[in-house]
N, C-alpha and C positions, 0 to 999 in steps of 0.2 A: 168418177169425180176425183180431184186431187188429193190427195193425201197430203197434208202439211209438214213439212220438213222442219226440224226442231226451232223456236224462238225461245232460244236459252231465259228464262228468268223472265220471258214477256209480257211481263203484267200490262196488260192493256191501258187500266186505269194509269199507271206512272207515266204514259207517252203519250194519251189520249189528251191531256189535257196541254200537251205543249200545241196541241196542233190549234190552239186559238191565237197563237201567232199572226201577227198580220204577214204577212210576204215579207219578213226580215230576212235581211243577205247573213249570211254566215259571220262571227266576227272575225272577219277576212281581213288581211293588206292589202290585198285588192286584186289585180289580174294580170293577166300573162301573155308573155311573148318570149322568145327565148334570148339566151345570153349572147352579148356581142351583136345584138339588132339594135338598130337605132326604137324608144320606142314610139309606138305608133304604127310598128309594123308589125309583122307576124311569122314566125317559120318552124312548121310542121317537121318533129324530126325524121327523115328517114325511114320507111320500113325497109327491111332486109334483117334482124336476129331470126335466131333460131326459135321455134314455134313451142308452146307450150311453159308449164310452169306456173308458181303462186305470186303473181301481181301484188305487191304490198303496198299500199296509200296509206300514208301514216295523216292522218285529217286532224283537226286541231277540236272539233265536237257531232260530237255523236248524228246521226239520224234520230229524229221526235219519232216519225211514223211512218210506214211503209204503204199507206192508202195517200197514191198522188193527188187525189182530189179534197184529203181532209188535213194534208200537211200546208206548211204555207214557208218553210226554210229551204236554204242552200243544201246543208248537208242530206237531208232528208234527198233533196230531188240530183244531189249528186249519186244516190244510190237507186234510187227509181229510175232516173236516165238508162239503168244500164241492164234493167229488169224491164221496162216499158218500153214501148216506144209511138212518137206521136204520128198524125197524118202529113208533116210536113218537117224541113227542119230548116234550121241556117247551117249554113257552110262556115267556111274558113274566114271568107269576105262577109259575112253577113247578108246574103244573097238567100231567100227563099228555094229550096230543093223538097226535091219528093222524099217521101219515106216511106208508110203507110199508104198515102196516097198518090197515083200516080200521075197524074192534072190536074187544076181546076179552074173553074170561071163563072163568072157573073154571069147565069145564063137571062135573068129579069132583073129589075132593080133592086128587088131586094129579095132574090136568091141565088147564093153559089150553089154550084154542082161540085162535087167532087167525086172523080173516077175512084178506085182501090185496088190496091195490089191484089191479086189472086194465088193461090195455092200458101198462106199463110197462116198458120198456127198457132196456139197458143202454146205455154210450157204444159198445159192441162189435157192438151192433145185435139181439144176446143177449137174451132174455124173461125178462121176473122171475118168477118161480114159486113155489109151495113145495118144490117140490125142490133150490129154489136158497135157500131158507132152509136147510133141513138141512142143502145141503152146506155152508154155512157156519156154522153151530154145529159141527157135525161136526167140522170144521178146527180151532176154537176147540178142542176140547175132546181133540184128538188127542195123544197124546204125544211126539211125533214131533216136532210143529211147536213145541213148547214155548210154547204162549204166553204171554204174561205177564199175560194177561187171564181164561185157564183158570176163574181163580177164581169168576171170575163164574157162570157156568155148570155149575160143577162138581156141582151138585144135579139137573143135567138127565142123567136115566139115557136119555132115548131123543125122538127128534123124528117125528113122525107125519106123512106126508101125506098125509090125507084126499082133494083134489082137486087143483087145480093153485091153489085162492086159496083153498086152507084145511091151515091146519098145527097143530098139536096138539103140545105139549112134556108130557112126561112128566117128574116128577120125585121123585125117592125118597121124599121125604115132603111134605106142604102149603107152596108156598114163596110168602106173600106177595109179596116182594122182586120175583116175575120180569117182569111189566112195566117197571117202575123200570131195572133192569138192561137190557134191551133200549132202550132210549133212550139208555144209555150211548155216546160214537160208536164203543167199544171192538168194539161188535157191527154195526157199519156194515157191511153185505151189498156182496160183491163177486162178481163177475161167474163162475156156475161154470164155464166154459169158460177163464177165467183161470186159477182153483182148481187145476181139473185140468190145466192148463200148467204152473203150477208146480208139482206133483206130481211129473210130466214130468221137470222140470230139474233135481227135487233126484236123480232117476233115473239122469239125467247127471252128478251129480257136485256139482250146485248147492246151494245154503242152501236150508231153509225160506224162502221170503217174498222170495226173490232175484226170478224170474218179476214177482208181484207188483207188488214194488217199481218196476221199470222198466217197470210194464205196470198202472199204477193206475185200474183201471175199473168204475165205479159206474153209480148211476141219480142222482147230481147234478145239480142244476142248471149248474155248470161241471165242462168237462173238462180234463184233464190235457195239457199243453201241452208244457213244458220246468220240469227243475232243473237247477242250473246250483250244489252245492253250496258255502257259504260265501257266496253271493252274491243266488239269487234261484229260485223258486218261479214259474212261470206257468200260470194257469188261464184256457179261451177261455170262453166262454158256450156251453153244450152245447142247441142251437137245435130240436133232437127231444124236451128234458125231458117228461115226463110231464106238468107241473103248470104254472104262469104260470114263463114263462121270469125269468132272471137280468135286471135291468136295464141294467147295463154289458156293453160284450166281454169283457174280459178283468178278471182281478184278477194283480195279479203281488206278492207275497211278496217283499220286499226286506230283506236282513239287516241291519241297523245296531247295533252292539253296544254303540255308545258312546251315552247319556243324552241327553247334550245335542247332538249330531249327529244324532237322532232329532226333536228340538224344531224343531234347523233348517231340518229338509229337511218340517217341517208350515210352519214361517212362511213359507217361500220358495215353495211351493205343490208341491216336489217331492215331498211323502209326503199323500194325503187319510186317512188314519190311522194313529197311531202306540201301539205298545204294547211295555212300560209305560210309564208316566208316574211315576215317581218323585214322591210326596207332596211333597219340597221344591220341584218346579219343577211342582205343580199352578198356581199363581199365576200365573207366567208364561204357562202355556198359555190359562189362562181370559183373560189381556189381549190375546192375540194368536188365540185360536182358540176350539176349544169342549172342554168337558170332558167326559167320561161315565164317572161314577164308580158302583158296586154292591158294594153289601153280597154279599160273597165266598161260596160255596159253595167254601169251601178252608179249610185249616188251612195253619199256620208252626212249625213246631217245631224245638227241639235235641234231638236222638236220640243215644244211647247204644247200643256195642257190647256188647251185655251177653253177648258172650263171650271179652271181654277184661276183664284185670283193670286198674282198682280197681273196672269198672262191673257186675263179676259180684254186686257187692254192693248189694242196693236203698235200704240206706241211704245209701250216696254218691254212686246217682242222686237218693235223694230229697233232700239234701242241696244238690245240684246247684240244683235245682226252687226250693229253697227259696230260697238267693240270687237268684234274679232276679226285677227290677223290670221286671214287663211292663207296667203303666201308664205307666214311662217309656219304653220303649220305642215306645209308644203315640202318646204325645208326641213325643219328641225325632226318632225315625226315621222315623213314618209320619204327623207333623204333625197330631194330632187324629182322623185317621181309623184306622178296623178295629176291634176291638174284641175285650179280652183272651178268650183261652178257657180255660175248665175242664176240655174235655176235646177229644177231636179231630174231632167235628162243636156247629155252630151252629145255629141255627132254619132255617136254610133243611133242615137236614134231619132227617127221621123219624126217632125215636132220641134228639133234645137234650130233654133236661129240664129245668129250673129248679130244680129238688132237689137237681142235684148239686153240690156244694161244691167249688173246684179248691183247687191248694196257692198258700198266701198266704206272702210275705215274711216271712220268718223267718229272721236271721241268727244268732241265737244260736241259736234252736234248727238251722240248716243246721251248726256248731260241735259242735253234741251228736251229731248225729250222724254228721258224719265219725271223732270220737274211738271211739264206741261200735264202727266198723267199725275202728279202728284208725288211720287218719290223723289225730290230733291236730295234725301240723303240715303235713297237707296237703301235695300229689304234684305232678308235674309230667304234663302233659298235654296233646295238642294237639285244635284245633275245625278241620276241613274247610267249606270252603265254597266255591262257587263264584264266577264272578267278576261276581255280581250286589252292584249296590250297596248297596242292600238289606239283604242277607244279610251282607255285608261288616259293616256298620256293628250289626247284630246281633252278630255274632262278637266285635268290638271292646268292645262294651257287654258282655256277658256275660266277655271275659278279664277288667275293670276290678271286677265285681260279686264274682267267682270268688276274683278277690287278695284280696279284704277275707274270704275264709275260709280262706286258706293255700294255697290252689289256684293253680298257676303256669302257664299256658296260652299254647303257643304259637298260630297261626292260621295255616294252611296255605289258599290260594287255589287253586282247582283248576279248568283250562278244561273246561266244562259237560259235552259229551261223555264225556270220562277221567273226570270227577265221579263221573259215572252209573256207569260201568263199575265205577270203586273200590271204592265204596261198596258196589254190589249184592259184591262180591266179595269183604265185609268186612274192608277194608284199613284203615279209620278206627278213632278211639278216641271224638271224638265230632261230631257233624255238622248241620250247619245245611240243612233240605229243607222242601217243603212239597207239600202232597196237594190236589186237584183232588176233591172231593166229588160228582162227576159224576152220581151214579145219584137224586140227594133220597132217600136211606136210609141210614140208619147200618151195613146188614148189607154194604154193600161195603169203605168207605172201613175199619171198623171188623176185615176180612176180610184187606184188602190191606198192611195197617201192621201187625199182629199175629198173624195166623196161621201156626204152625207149616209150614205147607205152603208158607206162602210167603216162607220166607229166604232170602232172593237177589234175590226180583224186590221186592216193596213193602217186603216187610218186613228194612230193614235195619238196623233195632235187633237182630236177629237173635232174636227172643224167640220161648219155643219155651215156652206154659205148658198143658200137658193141662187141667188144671180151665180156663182163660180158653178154649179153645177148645173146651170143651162148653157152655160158656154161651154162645158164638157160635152153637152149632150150634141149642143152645135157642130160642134168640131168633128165629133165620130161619126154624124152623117152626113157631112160634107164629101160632096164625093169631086170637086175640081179641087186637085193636088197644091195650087196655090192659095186659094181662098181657107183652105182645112191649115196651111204651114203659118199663115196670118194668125189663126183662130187661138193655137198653141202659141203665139207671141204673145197676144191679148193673154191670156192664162196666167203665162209665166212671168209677165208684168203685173198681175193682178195680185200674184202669189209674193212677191215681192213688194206689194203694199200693204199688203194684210196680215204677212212673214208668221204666217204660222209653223214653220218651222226655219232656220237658219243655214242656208243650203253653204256646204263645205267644200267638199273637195270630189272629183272622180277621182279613186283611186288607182294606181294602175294593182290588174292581180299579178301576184308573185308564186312561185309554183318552185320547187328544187326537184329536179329525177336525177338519176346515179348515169354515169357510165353504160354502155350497154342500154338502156331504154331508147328504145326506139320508136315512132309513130304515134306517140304522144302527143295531145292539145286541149285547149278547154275554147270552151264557146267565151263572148263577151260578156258571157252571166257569170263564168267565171264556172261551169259543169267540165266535168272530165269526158274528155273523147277518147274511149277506152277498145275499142274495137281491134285495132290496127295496134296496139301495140307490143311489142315483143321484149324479151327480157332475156340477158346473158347471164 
């Protein structure tokens, strides 16, 4: 059995309770493509440095939790990415490839098969199996463990193992979607002898995901070293991987919270990548370093508790919607780059349309319709945010937008963790977040912000609509490709009449790496691709 490698100061209970987080994106600038690309496009830099050495990511907030099935953040699953790994992944293109698994297909209407790589291992010394897929859907899907990724799977009535590198998912009705979701890092397979460890502990007394947490063991290319919360994340180069090893020893996760403390420790050569990069000090990074900025798989929004009042009312959420200038936000906050949304996925994923229409600038009519709800002179109200700058400066721009309709708006700052906590636990009136579009399909992203089922964890607009979530359920088992890209039109039209939340901007992500890094990229969820790269 593993022997646990130090978690400096890992009180369980202080990270434990970040993980009721709904699927919040990092407070990120958004994503990445490199310097000198038009963007929209993408270019992977180069491998050819020289092999080995300590990887430094200087990241803007911590990892909550190191169990991928009980965290629900960016940072978190930027560090599990590279200790786990799924049965499928995206590529460069956003093209489905193998990972863990080596094919798969629809063998009946509503079961895939999926083949599995052979002679693979865990860091525990542990075999990969399909019994070791089960027990880890199994987990996902227990209600015990609560996870907050449940959702994902929750169409899966039963997991099959054929042989030991053949598993078969069984689902209620035909579920295009479930490839897609399996590449999510939400479903990142962890070691069943861990599993059943922390079974174990919560036996004794322990949390869900406590074992885990302290005990995080994948088939990764690097393993889990030390955390050292507040402070730093370290991952060795796991020397047994299955597949072409990591190029450096170690990556170590360094937390830097403040912007421009992040810039410095890239100019000085104490960080080889830093994230994010705030659009106003892209400029500076490109004279001193290199950029990698991408067209976002993520959404920005200001979300409403629609079961608080005044916002139980859809006209003074839509009212809301209507005062703001997201081309200038566009401009002024993320300097030219990301690009406004209609709804709450973009082209990177399955589901966007160009049909659908968002809500456009309208201050008199945002006026009619606050009066028509009863506010003609407009309410007093406060916006939650974290203490991204970003988001800060968002919050500011929409009180300034808000007064010009009678709307009196204070702005509440809130450190990132508590954020998480609040919000899922509907303490807010209304809230500055953003979602991580992880799976390329609209049936997640579109699943975890609005489904009834899931108030507390993504969905903290709290919106609870029978008719929108049969037309979710519609959608995910449509299986003719044009009739399923209609269904997500209807949605996204729907969602913009009911605007429980105020859909903003895709961001694009910003990223800075020094000189010398080489083979660097992040996926369009905005995850680090750390395999391939090399450092001088």
């Amino acid at each position: 059995m593993f022997k646990g490698k130090s978690v400096k100061a890992g009180l369980f209970s202080l990270v434990f309770g970040f993980m009721l987080a709904g699927c919040a994106s990092e407070p990120s600038s958004g994503d990445d493509v490199e310097q000198d690309v038009e963007q929209g496009e993408e270019t992977v830099a180069t491998d050819g440095g020289a092999e080995g050495g300590d990887l430094v990511v200087g990241v803007l907030s911590d990892a909550t939790i190191l169990d991928p099935h009980s965290s629900s953040d960016v940072p978190s699953g930027n560090v599990q990415s590279n200790i786990y790994e799924t049965l499928v992944k995206y590529d460069t293109n956003m093209e489905l490839i193998p990972r863990l698994a080596t094919s798969w297909e629809p063998v009946e209407d509503k079961v895939w098969e999926f083949k599995l790589q052979e002679g693979v291992y865990f860091h525990d010394g542990s075999e990969f199996t399909a019994e070791v897929v089960k027990a880890n859907i199994d987990r996902i899907l227990d209600p015990d463990v609560a996870s907050p990724r449940a959702i994902l799977f929750e169409i899966v009535e039963d997991v099959i193992v054929v042989d030991d590198h053949t598993v078969q998912f069984v689902t209620e009705e035909p579920f295009a979607p479930l490839p897609a979701h399996l590449a999510h890092y939400a479903s990142s397979i962890v070691s069943k002898e861990v599993i059943e460890a922390d079974y174990a502990a919560v036996e004794e007394g322990e949390q869900h995901g406590s074992y885990i947490n302290e005990n995080p063991i994948g088939t990764g290319f690097f393993e889990f070293e030390s955390w050292n919360p507040g402070e730093q994340v370290v991952l060795n180069r796991f020397e047994d991987y299955w597949g072409e090893n990591a190029k450096v020893d170690t990556v170590t996760f360094r937390i830097i919270p403040e912007d421009l403390t992040r810039i410095a420790e890239l100019e000085t050569g104490a960080a080889h990548i830093i994230d994010p990069v705030t659009p106003s000090d892209l400029t500076r990074v490109e004279n001193t370093a290199n950029a990698y900025i991408r067209n976002a798989a993520s959404i920005t929004y200001l979300g409403f508790n629609m079961e608080k009042e005044p916002f139980t009312d859809a006209n003074v959420r839509k009212a809301i919607a209507k005062a703001l200038n997201r081309e200038a936000m566009l401009e002024g906050i993320l300097d030219g780059t990301g690009e406004a949304a209609v709804g709450p996925v973009n082209d990177t994923n399955f589901g966007y349309s160009e049909n659908v229409e968002g809500i456009e600038r309208d201050l008199d009519g945002a006026r009619e319709l606050l009066a028509e709800a009863g506010y003609e002179d407009g309410f007093e109200t406060t916006i939650w945010t974290n203490d991204s700058r970003e988001r800060i400066d968002i919050a500011e721009q929409t009180q300034a937008e808000l007064a010009q309709i009678g709307i009196d708006v204070s702005i509440e700052v809130v450190e990132w963790g508590a954020y998480l906590e609040a919000t899922a636990a509907g303490e807010h009136d209304m809230f500055i977040l953003g979602l991580s579009l992880g799976t390329g399909d609209a049936d997640y992203p579109m699943h975890m912000l609005f489904h009834s089922n899931n108030i507390g964890d993504g969905n903290r607009a709290r919106m609870a609509d029978d008719t929108f979530d049969q037309l979710l359920y519609d959608a995910r088992i449509e299986q003719d490709e044009a009739t399923r890209l209609s269904l997500y039109e209807d949605a996204t039209n729907y969602l913009n009449e009911e605007v429980p939340m105020a859909f903003l901007y895709h961001p694009s992500h910003i990223m800075g790496y020094a000189d010398g890094v080489e083979g660097f990229w992040a996926d369009a969820s905005g995850v680090y691709q750390l395999q391939e790269v090399t450092i001088q």
